[in-house]
VOKOL-141787 format. One record per residue (C-alpha): residue in one letter; x, z, y; residue number from 1. Coordinates in nm, 4 decimals, padded with zeros to 6 digits. Each point is the difference from the previous one (the first is absolute). Layout:
N
<pt><aa>A</aa><u>X</u><w>Z</w><v>Y</v><i>NUM</i></pt>
...
***
This chain:
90
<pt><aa>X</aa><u>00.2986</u><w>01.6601</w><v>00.0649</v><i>1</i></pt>
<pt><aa>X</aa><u>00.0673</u><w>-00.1058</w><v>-00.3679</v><i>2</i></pt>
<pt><aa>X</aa><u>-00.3431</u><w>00.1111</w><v>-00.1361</v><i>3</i></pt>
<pt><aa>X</aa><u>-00.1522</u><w>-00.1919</w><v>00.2539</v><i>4</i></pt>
<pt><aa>X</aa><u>00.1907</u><w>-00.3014</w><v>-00.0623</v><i>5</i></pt>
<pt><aa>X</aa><u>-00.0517</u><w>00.0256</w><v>-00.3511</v><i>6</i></pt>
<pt><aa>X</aa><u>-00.3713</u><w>00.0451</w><v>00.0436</v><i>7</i></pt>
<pt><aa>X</aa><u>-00.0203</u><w>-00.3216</w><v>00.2066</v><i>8</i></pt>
<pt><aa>X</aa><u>00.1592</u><w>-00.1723</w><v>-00.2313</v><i>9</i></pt>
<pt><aa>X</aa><u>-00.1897</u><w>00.0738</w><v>-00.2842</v><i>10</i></pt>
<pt><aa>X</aa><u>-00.2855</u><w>-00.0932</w><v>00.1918</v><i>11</i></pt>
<pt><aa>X</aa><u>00.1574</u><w>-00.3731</w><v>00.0762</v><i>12</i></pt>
<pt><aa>X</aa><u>00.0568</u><w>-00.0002</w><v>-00.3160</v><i>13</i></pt>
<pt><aa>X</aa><u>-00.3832</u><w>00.0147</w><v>-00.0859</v><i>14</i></pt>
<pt><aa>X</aa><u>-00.0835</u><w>-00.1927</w><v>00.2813</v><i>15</i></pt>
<pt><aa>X</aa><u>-00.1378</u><w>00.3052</w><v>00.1893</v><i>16</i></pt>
<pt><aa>X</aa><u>00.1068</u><w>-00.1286</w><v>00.3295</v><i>17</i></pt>
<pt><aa>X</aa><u>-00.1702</u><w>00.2660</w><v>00.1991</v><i>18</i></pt>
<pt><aa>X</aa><u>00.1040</u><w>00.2747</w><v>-00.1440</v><i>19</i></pt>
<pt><aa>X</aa><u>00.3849</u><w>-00.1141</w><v>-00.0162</v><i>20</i></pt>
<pt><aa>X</aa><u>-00.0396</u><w>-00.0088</w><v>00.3840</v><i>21</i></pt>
<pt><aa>X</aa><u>-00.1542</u><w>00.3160</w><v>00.0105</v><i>22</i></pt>
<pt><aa>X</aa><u>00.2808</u><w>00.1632</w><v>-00.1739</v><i>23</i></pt>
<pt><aa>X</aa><u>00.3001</u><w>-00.2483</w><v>00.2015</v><i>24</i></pt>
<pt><aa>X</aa><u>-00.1028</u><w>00.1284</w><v>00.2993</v><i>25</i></pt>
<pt><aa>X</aa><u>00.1061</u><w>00.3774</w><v>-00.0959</v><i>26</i></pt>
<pt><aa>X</aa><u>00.3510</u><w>-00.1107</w><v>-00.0220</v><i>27</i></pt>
<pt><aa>X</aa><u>00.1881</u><w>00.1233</w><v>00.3220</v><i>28</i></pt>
<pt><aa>X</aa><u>00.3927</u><w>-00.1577</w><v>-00.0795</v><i>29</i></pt>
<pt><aa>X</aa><u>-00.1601</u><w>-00.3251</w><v>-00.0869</v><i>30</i></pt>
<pt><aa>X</aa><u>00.2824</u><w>-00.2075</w><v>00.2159</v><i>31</i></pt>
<pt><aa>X</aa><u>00.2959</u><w>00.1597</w><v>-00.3047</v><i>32</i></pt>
<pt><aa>X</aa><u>-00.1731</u><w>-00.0427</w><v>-00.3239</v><i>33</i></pt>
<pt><aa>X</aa><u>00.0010</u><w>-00.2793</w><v>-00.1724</v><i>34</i></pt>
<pt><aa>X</aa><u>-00.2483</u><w>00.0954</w><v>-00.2251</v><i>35</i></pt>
<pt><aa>X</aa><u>-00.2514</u><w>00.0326</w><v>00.2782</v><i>36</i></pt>
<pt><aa>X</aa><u>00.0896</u><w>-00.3657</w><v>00.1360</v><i>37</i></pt>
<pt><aa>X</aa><u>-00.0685</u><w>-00.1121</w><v>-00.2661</v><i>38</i></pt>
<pt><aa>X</aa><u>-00.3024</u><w>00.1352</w><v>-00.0798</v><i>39</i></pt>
<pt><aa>X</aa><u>-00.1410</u><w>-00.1166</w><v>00.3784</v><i>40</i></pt>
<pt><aa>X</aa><u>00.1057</u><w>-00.3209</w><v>-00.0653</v><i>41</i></pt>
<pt><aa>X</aa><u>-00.1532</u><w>-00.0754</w><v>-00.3275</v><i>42</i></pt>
<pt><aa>X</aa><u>-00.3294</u><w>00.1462</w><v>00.1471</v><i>43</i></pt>
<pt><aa>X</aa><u>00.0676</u><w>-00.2298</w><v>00.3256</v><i>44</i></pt>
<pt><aa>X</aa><u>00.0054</u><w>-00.2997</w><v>-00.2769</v><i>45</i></pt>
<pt><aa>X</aa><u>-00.3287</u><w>00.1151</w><v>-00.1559</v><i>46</i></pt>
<pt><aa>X</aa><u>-00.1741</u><w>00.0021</w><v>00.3200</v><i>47</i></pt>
<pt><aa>X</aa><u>00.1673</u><w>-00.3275</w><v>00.0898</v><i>48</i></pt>
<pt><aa>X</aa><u>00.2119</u><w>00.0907</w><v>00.2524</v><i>49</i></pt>
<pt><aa>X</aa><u>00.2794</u><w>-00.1501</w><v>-00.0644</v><i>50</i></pt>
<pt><aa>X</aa><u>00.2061</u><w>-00.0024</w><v>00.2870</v><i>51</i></pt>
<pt><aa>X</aa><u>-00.0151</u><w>00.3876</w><v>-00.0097</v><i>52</i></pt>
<pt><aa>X</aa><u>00.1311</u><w>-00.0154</w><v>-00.3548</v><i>53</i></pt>
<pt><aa>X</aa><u>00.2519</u><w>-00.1934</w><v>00.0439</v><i>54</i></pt>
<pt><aa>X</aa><u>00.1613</u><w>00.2256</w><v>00.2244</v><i>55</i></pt>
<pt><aa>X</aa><u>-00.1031</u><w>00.3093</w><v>-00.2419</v><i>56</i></pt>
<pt><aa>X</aa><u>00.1461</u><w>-00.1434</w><v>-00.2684</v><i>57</i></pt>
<pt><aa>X</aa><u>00.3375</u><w>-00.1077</w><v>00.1414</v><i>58</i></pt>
<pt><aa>X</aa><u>00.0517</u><w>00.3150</w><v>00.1629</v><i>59</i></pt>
<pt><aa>X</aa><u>-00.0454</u><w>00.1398</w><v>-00.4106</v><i>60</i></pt>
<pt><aa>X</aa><u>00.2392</u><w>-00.2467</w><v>-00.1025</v><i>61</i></pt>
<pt><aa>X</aa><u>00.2539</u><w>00.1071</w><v>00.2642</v><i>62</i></pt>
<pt><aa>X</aa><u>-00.0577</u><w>00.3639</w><v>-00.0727</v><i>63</i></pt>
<pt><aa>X</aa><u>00.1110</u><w>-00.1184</w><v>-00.3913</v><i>64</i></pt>
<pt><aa>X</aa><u>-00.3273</u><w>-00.0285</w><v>-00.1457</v><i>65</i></pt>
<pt><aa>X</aa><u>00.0034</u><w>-00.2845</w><v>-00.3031</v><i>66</i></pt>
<pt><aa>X</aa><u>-00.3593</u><w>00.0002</w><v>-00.0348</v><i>67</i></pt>
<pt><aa>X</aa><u>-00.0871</u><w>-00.1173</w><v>00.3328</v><i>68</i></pt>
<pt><aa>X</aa><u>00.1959</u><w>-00.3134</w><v>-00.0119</v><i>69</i></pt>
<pt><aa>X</aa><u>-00.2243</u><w>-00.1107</w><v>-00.2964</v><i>70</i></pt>
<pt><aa>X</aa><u>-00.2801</u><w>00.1017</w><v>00.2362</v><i>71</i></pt>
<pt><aa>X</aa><u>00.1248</u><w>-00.1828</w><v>00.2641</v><i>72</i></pt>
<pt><aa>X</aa><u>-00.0188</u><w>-00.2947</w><v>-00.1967</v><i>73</i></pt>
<pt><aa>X</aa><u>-00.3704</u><w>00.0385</w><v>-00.1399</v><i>74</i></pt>
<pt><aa>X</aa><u>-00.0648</u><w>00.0643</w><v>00.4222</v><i>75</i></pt>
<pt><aa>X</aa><u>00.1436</u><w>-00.3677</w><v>00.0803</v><i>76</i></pt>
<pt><aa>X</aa><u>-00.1765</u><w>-00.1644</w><v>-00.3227</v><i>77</i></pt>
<pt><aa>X</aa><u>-00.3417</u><w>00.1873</w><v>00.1456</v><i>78</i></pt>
<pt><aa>X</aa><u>00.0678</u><w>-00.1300</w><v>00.3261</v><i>79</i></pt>
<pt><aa>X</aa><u>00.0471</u><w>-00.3612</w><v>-00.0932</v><i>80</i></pt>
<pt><aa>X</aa><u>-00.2887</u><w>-00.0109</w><v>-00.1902</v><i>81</i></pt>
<pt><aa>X</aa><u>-00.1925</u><w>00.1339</w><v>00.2518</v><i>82</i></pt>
<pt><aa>X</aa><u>00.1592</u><w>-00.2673</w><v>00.2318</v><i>83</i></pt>
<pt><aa>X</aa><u>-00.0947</u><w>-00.2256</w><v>-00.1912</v><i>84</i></pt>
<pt><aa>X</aa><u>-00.3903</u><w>00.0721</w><v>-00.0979</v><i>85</i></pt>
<pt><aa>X</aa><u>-00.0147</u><w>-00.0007</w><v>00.3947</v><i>86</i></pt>
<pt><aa>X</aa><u>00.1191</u><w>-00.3841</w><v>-00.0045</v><i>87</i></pt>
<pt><aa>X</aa><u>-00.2597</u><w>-00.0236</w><v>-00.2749</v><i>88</i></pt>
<pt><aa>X</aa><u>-00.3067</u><w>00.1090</w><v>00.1994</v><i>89</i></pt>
<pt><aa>X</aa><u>00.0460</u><w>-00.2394</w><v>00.2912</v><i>90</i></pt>
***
């Protein structure tokens, strides 16, 4: 479970979005670790999905991971500029 999480997020961390999925969806207790939460919902935010990780990233926050609160704010600043390059293009 660890070496997979780690794995994945090394890969976010190089922007290797495919393989950090790859390697997420080895994890079997991902509902308990923080760690893996975390990692789903920072690679929900790269694909742009951010209502999936929102709720990712809260769920890390309420397990006690720090980190993911500074993700979670990077998630809502992506969101609103997405927002608002949508109002753009109309």
């Amino acid at each position: 479970e660890v070496a997979n999480i780690n794995a994945a997020s090394a890969c976010l961390l190089c922007g290797d979005t495919l393989s950090a999925e790859r390697y997420l969806k080895k994890v079997k207790s991902d509902k308990y670790l923080p760690e893996y939460n975390n990692a789903v919902g920072v690679l929900a935010l790269l694909k742009g999905d951010y209502e999936q990780a929102e709720k990712h990233l809260r769920t890390a926050v309420k397990l006690g991971m720090a980190i993911a609160e500074e993700n979670l704010l990077a998630e809502k600043k992506a969101n609103a500029i997405e927002i608002e390059s949508r109002r753009g293009n109309r």
